[in-house]
C-alpha positions as a Python dict, from the first residue, in 0.01 Angstrom:
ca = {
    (1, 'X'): (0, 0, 0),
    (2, 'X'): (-49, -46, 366),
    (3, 'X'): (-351, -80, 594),
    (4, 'X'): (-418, -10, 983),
    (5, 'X'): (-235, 323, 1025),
    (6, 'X'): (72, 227, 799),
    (7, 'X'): (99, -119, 898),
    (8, 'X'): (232, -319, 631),
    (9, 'X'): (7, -560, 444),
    (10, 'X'): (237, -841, 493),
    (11, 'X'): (235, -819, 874),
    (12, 'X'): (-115, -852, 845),
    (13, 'X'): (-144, -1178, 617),
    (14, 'X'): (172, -1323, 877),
    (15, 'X'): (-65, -1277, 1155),
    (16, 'X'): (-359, -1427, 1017),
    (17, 'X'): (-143, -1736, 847),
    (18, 'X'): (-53, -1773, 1253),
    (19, 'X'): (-408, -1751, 1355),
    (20, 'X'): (-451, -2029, 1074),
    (21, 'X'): (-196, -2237, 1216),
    (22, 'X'): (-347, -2178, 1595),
    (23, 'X'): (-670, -2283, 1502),
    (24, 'X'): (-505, -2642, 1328),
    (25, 'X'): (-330, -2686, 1627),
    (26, 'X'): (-713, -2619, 1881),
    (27, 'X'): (-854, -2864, 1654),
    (28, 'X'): (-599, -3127, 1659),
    (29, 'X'): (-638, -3079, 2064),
    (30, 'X'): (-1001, -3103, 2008),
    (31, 'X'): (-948, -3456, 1784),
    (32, 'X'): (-696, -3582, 2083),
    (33, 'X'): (-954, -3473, 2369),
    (34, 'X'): (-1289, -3679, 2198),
    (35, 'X'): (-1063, -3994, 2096),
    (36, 'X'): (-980, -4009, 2524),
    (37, 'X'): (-1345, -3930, 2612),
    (38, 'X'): (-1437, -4235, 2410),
    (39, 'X'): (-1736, -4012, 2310),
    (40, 'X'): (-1973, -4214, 2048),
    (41, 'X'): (-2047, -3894, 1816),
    (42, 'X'): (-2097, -4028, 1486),
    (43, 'X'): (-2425, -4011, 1489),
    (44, 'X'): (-2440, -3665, 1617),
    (45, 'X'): (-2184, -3569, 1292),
    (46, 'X'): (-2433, -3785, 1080),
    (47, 'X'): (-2742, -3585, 1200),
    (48, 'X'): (-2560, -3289, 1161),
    (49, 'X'): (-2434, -3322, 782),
    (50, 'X'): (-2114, -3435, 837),
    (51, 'X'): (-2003, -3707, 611),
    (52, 'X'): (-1706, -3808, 678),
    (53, 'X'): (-1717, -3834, 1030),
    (54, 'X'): (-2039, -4017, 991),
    (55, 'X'): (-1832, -4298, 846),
    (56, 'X'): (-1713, -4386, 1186),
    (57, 'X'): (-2072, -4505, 1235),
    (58, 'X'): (-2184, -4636, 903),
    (59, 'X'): (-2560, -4598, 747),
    (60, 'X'): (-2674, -4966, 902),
    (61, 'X'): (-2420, -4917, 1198),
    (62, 'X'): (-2492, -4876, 1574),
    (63, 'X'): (-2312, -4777, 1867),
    (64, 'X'): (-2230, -4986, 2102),
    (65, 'X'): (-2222, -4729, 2399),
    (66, 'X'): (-2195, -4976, 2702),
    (67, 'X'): (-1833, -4966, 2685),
    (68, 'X'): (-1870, -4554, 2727),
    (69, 'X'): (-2133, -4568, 2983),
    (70, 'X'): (-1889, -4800, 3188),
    (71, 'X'): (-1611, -4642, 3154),
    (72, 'X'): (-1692, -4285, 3159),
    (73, 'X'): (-2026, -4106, 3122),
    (74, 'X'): (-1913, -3767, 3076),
    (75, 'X'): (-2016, -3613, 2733),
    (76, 'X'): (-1770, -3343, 2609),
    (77, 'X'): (-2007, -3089, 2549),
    (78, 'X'): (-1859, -2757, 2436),
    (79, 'X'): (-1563, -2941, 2224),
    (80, 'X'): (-1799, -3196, 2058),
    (81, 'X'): (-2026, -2882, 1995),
    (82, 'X'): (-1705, -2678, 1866),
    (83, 'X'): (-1598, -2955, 1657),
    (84, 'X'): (-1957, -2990, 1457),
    (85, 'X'): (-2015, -2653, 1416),
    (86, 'X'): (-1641, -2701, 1242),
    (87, 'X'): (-1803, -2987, 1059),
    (88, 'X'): (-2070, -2834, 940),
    (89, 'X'): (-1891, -2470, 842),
    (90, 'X'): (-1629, -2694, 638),
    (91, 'X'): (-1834, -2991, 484),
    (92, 'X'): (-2205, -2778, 420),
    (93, 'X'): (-2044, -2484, 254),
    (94, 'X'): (-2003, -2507, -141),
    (95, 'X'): (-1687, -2417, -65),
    (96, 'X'): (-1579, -2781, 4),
    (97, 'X'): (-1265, -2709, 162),
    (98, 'X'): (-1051, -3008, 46),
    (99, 'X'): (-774, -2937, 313),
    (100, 'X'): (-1007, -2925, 637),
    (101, 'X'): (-1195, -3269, 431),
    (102, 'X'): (-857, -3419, 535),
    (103, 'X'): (-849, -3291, 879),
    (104, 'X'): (-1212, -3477, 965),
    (105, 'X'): (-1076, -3754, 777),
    (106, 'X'): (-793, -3820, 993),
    (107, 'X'): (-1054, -3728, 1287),
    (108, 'X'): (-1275, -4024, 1213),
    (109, 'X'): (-977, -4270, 1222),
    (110, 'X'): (-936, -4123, 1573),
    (111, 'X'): (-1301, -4191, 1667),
    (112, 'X'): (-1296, -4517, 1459),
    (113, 'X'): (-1010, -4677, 1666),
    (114, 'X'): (-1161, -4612, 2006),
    (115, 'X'): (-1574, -4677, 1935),
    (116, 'X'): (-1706, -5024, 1886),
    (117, 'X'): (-1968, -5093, 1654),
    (118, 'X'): (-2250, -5362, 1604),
    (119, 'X'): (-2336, -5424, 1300),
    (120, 'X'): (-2683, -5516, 1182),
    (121, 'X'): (-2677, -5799, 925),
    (122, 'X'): (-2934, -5769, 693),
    (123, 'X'): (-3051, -6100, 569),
    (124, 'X'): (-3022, -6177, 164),
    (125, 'X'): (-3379, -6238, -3),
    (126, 'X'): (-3422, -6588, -87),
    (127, 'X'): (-3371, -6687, -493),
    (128, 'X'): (-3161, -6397, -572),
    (129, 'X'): (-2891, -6321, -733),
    (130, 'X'): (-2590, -6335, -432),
    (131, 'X'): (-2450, -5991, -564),
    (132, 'X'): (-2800, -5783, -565),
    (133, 'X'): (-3023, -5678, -285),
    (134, 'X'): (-3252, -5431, -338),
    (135, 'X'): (-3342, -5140, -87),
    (136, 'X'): (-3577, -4841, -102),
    (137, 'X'): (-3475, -4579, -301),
    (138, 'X'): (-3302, -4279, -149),
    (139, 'X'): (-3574, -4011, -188),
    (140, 'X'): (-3408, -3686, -327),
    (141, 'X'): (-3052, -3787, -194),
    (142, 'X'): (-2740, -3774, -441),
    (143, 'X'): (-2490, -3890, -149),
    (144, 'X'): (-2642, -4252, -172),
    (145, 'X'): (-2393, -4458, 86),
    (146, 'X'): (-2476, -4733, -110),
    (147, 'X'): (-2323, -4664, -436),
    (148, 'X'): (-2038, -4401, -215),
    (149, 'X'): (-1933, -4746, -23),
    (150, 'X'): (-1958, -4981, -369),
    (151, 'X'): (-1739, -4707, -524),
    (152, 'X'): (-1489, -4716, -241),
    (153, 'X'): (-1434, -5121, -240),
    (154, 'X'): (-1387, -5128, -579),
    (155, 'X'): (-1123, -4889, -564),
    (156, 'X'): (-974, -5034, -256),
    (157, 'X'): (-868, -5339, -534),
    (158, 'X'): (-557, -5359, -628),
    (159, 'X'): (-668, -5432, -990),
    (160, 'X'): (-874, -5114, -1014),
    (161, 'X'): (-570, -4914, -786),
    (162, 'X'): (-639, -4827, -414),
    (163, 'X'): (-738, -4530, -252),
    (164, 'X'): (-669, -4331, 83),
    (165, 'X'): (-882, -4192, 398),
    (166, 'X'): (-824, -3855, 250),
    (167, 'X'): (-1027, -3932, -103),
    (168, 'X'): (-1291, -4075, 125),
    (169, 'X'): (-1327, -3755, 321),
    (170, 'X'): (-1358, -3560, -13),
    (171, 'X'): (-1591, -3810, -183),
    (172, 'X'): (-1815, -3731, 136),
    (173, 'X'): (-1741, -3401, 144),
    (174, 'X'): (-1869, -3357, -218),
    (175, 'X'): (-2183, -3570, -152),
    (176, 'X'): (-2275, -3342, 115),
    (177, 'X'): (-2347, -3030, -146),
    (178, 'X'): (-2691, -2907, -55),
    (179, 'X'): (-2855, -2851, -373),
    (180, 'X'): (-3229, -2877, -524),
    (181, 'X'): (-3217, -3189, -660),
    (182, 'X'): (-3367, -3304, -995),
    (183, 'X'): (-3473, -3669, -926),
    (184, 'X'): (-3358, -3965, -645),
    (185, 'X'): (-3161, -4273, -727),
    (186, 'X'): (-3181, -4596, -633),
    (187, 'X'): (-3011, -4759, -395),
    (188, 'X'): (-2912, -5104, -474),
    (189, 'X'): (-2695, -5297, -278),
    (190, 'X'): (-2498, -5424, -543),
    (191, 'X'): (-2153, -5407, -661),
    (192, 'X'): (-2049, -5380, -1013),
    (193, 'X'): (-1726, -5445, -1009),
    (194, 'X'): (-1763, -5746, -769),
    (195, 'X'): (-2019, -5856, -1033),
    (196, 'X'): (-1807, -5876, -1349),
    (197, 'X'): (-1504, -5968, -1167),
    (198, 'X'): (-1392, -6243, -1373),
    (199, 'X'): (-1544, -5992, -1719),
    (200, 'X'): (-1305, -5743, -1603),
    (201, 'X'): (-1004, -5908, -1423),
    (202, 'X'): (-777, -5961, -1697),
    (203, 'X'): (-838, -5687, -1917),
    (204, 'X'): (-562, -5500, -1864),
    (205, 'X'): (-318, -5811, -1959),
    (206, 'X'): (-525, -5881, -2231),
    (207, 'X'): (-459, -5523, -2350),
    (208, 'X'): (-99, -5535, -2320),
    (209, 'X'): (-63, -5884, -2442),
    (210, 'X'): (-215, -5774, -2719),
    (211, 'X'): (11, -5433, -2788),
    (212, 'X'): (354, -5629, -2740),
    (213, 'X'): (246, -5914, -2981),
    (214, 'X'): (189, -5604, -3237),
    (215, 'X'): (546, -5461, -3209),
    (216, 'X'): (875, -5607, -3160),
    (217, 'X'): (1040, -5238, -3054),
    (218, 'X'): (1111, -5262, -2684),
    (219, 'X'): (1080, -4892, -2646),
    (220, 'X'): (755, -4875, -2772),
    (221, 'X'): (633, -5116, -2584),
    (222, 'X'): (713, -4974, -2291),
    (223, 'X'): (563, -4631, -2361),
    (224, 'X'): (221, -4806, -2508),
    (225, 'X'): (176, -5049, -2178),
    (226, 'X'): (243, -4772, -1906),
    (227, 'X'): (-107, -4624, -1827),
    (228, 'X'): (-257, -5016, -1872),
    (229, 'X'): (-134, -5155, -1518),
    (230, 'X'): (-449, -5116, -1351),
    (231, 'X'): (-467, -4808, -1184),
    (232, 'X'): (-775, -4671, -1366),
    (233, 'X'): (-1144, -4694, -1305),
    (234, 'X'): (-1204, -4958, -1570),
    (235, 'X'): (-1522, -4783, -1598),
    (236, 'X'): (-1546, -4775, -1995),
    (237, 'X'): (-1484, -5156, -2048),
    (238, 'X'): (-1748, -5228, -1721),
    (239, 'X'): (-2002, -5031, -1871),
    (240, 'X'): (-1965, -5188, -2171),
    (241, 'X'): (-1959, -5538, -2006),
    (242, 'X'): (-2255, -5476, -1837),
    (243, 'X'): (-2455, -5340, -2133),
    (244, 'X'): (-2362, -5647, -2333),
    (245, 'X'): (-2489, -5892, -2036),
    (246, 'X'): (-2793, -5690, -1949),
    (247, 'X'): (-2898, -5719, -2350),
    (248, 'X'): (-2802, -6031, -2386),
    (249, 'X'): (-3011, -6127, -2093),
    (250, 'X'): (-3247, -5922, -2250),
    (251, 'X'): (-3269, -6134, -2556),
    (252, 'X'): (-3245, -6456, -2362),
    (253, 'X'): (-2906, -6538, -2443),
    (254, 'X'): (-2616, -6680, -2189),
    (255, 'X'): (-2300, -6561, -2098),
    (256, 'X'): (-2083, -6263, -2302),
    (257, 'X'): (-1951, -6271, -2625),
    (258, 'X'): (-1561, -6285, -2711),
    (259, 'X'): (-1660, -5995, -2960),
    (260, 'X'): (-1852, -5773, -2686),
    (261, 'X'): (-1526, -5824, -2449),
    (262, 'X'): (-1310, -5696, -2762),
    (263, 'X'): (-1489, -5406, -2775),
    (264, 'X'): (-1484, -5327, -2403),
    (265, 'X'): (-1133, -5360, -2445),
    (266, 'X'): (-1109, -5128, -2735),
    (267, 'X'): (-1298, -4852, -2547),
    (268, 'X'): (-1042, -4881, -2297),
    (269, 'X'): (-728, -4882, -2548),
    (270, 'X'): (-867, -4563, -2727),
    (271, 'X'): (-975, -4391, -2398),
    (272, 'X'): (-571, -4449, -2315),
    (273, 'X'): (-498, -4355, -2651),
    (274, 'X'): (-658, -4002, -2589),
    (275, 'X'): (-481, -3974, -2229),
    (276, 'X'): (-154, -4038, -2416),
    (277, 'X'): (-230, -3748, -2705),
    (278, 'X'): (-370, -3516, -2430),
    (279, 'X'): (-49, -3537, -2220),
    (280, 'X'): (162, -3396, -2496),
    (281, 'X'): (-123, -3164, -2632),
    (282, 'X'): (-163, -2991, -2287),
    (283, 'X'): (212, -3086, -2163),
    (284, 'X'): (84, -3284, -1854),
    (285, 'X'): (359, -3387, -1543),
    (286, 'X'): (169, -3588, -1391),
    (287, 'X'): (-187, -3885, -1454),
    (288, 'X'): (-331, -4041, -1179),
    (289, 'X'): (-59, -3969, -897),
    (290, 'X'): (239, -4082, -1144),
    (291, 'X'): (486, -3872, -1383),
    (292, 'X'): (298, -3895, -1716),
    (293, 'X'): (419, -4026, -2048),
    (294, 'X'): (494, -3683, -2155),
    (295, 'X'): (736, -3633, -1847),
    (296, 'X'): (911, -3978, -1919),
    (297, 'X'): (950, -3952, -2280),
    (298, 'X'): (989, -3717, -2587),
    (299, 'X'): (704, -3557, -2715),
    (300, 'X'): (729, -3746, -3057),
    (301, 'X'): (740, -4056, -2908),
    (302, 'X'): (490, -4030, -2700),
    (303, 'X'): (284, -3923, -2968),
    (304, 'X'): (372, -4189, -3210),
    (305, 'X'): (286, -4488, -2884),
    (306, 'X'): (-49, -4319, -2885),
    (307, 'X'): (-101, -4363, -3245),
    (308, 'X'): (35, -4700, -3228),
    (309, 'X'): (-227, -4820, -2956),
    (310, 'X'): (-536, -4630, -3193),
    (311, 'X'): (-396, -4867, -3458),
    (312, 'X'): (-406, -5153, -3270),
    (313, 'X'): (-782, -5106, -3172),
    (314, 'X'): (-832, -5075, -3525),
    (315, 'X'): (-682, -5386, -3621),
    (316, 'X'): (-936, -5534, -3373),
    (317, 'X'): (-1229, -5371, -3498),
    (318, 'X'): (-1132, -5505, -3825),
    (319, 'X'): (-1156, -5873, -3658),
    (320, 'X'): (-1498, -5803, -3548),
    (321, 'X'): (-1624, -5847, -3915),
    (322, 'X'): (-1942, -5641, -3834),
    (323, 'X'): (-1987, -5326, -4069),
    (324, 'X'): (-2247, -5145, -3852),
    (325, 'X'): (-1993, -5164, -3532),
    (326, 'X'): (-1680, -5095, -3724),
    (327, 'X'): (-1839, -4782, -3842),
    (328, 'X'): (-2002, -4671, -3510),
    (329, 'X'): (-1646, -4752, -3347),
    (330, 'X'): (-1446, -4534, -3595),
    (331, 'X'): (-1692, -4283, -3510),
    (332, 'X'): (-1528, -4243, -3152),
    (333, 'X'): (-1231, -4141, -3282),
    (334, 'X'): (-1329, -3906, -3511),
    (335, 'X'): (-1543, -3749, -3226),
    (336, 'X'): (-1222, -3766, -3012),
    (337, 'X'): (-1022, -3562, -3240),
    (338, 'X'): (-1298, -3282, -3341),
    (339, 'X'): (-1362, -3259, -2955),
    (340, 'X'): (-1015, -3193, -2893),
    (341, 'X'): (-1023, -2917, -3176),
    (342, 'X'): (-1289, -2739, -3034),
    (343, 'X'): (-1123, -2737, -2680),
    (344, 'X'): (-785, -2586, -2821),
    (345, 'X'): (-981, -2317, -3080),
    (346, 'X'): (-1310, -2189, -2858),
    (347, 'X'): (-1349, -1839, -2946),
    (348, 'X'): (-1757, -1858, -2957),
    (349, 'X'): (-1960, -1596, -2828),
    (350, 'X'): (-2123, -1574, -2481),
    (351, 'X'): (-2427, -1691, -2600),
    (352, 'X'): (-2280, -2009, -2800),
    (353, 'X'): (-2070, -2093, -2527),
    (354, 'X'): (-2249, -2342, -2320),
    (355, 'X'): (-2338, -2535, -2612),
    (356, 'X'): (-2001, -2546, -2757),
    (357, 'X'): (-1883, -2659, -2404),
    (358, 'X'): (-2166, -3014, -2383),
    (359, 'X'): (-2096, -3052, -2780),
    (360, 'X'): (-1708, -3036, -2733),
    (361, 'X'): (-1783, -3286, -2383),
    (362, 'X'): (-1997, -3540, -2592),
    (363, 'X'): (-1706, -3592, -2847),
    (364, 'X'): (-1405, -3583, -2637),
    (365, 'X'): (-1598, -3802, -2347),
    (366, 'X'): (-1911, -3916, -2390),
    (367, 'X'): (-1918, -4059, -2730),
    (368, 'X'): (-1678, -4375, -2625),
    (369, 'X'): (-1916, -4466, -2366),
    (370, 'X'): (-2209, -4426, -2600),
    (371, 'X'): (-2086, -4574, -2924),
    (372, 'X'): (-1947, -4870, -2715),
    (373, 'X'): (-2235, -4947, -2546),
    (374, 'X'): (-2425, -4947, -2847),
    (375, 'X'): (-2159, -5184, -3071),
    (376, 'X'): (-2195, -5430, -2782),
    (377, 'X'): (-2556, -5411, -2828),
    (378, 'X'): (-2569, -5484, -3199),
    (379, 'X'): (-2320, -5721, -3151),
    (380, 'X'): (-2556, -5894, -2929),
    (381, 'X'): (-2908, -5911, -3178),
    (382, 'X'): (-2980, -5599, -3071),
    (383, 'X'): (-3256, -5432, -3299),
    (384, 'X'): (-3305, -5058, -3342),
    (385, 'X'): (-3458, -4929, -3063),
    (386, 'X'): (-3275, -5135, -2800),
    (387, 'X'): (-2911, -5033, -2995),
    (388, 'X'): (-3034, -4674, -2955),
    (389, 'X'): (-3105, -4702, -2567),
    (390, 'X'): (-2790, -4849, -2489),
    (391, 'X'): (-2625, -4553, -2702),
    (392, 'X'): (-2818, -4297, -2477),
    (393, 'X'): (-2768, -4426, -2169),
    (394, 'X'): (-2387, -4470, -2206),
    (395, 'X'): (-2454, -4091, -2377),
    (396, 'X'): (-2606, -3953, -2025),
    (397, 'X'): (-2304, -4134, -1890),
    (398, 'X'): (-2074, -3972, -2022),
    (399, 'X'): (-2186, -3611, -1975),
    (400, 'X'): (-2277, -3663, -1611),
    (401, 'X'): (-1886, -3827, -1554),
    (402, 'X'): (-1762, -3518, -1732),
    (403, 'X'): (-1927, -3243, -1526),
    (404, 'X'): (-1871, -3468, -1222),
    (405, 'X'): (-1438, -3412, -1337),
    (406, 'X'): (-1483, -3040, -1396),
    (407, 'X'): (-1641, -2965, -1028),
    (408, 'X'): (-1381, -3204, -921),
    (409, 'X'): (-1124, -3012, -1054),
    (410, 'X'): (-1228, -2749, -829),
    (411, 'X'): (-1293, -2919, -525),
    (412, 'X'): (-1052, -3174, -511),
    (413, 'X'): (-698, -3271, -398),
    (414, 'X'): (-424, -3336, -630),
    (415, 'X'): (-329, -3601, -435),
    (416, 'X'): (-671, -3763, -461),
    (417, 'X'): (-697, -3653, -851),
    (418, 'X'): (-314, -3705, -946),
    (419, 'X'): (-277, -3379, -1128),
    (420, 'X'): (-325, -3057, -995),
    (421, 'X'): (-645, -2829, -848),
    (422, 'X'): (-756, -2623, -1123),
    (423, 'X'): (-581, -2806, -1423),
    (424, 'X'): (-829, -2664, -1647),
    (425, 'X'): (-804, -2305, -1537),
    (426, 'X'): (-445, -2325, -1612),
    (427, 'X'): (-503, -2463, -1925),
    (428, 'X'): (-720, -2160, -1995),
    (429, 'X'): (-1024, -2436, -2011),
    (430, 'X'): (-1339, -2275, -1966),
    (431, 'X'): (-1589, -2564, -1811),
    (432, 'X'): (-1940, -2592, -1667),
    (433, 'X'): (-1834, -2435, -1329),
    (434, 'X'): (-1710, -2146, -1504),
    (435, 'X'): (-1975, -2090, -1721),
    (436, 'X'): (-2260, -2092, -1497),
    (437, 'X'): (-2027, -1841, -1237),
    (438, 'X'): (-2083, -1603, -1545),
    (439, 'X'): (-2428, -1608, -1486),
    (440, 'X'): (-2316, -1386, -1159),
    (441, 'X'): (-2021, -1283, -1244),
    (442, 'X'): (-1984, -1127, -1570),
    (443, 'X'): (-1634, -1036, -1510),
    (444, 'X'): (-1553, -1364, -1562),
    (445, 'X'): (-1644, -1298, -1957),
    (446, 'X'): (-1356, -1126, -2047),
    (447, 'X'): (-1067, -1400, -1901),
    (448, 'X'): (-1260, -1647, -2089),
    (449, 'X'): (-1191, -1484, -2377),
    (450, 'X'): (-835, -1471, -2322),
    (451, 'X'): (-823, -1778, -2181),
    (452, 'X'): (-676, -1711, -1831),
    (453, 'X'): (-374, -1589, -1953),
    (454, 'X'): (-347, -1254, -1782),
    (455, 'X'): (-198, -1275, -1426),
    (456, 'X'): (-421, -1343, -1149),
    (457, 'X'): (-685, -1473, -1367),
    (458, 'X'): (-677, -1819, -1225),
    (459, 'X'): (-686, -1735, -884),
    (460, 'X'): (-946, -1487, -1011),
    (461, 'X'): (-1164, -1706, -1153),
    (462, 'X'): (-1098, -1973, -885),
    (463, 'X'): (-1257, -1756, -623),
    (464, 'X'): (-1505, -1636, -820),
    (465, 'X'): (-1639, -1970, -885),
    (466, 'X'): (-1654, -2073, -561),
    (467, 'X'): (-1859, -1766, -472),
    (468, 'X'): (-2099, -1836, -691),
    (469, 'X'): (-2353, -2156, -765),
    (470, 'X'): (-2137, -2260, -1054),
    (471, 'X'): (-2055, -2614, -832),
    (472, 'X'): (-2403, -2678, -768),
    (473, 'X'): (-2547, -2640, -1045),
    (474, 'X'): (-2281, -2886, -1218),
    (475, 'X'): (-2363, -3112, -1016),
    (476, 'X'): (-2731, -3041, -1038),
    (477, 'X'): (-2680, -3047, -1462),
    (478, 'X'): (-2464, -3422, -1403),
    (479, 'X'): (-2752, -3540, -1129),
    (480, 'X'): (-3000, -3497, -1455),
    (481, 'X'): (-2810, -3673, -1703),
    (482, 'X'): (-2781, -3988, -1401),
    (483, 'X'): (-3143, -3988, -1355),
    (484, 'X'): (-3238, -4009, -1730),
    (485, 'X'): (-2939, -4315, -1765),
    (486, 'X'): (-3172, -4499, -1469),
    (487, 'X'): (-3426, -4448, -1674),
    (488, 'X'): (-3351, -4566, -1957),
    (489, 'X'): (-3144, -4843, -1769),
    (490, 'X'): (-3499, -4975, -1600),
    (491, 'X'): (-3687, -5059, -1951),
    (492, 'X'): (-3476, -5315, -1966),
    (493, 'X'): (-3522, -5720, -1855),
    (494, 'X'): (-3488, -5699, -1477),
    (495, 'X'): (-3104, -5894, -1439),
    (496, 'X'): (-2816, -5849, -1195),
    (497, 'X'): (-2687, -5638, -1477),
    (498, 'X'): (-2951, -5446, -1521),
    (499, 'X'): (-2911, -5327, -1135),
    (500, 'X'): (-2544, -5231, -1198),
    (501, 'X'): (-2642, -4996, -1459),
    (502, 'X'): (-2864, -4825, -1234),
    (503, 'X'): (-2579, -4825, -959),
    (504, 'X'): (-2293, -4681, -1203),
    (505, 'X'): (-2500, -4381, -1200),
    (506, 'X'): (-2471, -4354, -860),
    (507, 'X'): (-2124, -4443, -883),
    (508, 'X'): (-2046, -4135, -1121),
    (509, 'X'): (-2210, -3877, -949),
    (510, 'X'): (-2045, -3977, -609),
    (511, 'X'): (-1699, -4047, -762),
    (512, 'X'): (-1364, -3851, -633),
    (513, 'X'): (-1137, -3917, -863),
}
């Protein structure tokens, strides 16, 4: 096939992968020309919708442009112009361009190093807990630099594993989606993680201590220990944490329970328990930015050290010596595995399909978070109602982190998800992005069906749901399910922990990784 008079196609694509390359290398000259104009633009990016150059300024920040005036009035006009309409073509579009995310990134670190700032110190309130300070609420406004910057320092830890400029850009990047929005957040300046720091800063040892005192095989030891050395989000033992101390203040009791820590450390051993099955199940290379158990190992070991830690967090459910948690624990796992069976055998119609997809993401996801949030509420006096409002919230959750990991697999880096773009397309996955793309592009019906296998259906589908609203209205769908866990998070006791809840759902819904 050939196109303009005979030409052949591949000439064609050469020349416009060199135009590509021309225009990296005008705005690289662009990013070099602003950082020696000293130019204090941040605020123009900000106004302008651009994220992750806005970090150069900061929500509270200011410029301090006496430095600029001194130095050099000038204002770069056409390239600061060039570079925003950039800005705004890149971060606006649904599109979300991961790779140009990067290129601001490394931008703002250029504008960073030569602007100074002033920052405006916003006294504490007086009889408050040192941790919380609360601000208006963010009308309408899912990119809540509150929760985007608690998010970010937590993950800057070395307990919790770091992060990069790049998985900033994106985070921004993603926050920037212009959608109708179903409810606003609060913002809350208030950091979980800096909250339950001592709850949460040994759990991972306490984890491992507690698989190598269950085995003396070396071997197994090794395999069973090697996603527990920190680098995860810790999110399922801190929501659990803070659900036990925001009943138990609740009830008027002090302090947390040795058997509410067990069973945020359970959720966590189980969640790794299902990472460990899932590697050899969908033949994984790589979790969170390292080779994955399945790479390392044999598949039947592997298997077996994921069996081995679900028997271990049974053993410790047994030591809780409460009948209604051991049987709403064991329920997790019997969720995980019928999840994971209706992943591997979906063959529903069109109709059935959306509702197969939430059931099949309640039971593989959502019902750890749920079912631990409500053991550590029984655990602490909880009665009925109460046990069935922690279950709900850690339900809504669930769902929303979910969705917010299927856009992300579209959207997002490897490098900032540590496996690759469009895992689940290759894994012939059909998720929320994909479904609602059907909506406008029936097409898409038929590779669902035979699960991406034909090829070009991946890049297909890819493209197709980009072109549609399938993005936004994940995150629209995940944006509901946050709003409902704030409500149900603010009827209970006003508490420091009680805030956090509020905040993880801003924490989900702004998440990268």
């Amino acid at each position: 096939m050939s196109r303009r008079g005979g030409e052949p196609l591949e000439r064609e694509r050469e020349r416009e992968r060199e135009r590509e390359r021309e225009r990296e290398r005008e705005r690289e000259r662009i990013a070099i020309d602003l950082r020696r104009e000293n130019m204090p633009i941040g605020i123009r990016y900000y106004k302008a919708g651009c994220a992750a150059c806005a970090r150069a300024v900061g929500k509270r920040g200011t410029l301090d442009s006496r430095k600029s005036r001194d130095s050099d009035s000038r204002v770069v006009g056409s390239q600061a112009r060039l570079t925003a309409v950039f800005a705004m073509a890149c971060l606006g579009s649904s599109r979300l361009c991961a790779a140009r995310a990067e290129k601001l990134c490394q931008f703002r670190r250029n504008i960073a190093s030569s602007v100074n700032f002033r920052r405006e110190l916003v006294d504490q309130p007086q009889q408050q807990h040192p941790s919380v300070q609360q601000a208006a609420p963010i009308s309408g406004s899912i990119a809540s630099t509150t929760g985007s910057r608690l998010f970010q320092r937590s993950q800057s830890s070395p307990r919790y594993g770091g992060r990069s400029c790049r998985t900033t850009s994106i985070a921004r990047a993603i926050s920037s989606m212009q959608t109708q929005q179903p409810g606003s957040l609060p913002d809350y300046r208030i950091d979980p993680y800096q909250l339950l720091e001592d709850d949460l800063k040994n759990v991972y040892e306490d984890i491992r201590r507690e698989l190598v005192a269950n085995t003396s095989h070396e071997e197994l030891r090794t395999i069973a220990t090697y996603y527990f050395g920190g680098q995860g989000k810790a999110l399922r033992p801190m929501v659990a944490i803070l659900m036990a101390r925001a009943i138990n203040y609740d009830k008027d009791q002090s302090g947390l329970l040795a058997s509410q820590r067990q069973v945020a450390m359970i959720s966590e051993m189980i969640h790794n328990a299902s990472l460990v099955h899932d590697d050899v199940v969908d033949q994984s290379d790589f979790r969170r930015g390292k080779p994955s158990v399945n790479a390392l190992w044999s598949q039947k070991k592997v298997t077996m050290a994921g069996d081995f830690i679900l028997a271990v967090a049974s053993m410790m459910i047994a030591r809780l010596q409460n009948d209604d948690v051991t049987l709403t624990l064991s329920q997790v796992i019997t969720d995980l595995v019928q999840g994971e069976f209706m992943q591997l055998g979906s063959k529903e119609t069109e109709n059935e399909r959306f509702a197969h997809y939430l059931t099949k993401t309640y039971r593989k996801t959502a019902s750890l978070i749920a079912n631990s949030a409500k053991a550590v509420a029984m655990l602490g006096g909880a009665d009925e109602r109460l046990a069935e409002l922690a279950f709900q919230y850690g339900r809504n959750i669930g769902l929303a982190f979910q969705l917010v990991d299927d856009l992300l697999d579209f959207v997002s880096s490897s490098d900032a998800m540590g496996k690759p773009t469009a895992a689940d397309l290759k894994l012939g996955l059909a998720t929320a992005p994909v479904l609602f793309a059907c909506e406008r592009f029936p097409e898409l019906n038929p590779m669902i069906m035979r699960r991406f296998q034909e090829p070009g259906d991946v890049e297909k589908a890819f493209e197709l749901v980009h072109k549609s609203q399938g993005l936004e209205q994940t995150r629209f769908l995940a944006k509901k399910h946050c709003v409902e866990a704030v409500r149900l998070a603010q009827t209970l006791a006003e508490s420091p922990y009680q805030k956090s809840l509020m905040v993880v759902s801003d924490l989900v819904i702004n998440r990268i990784k």
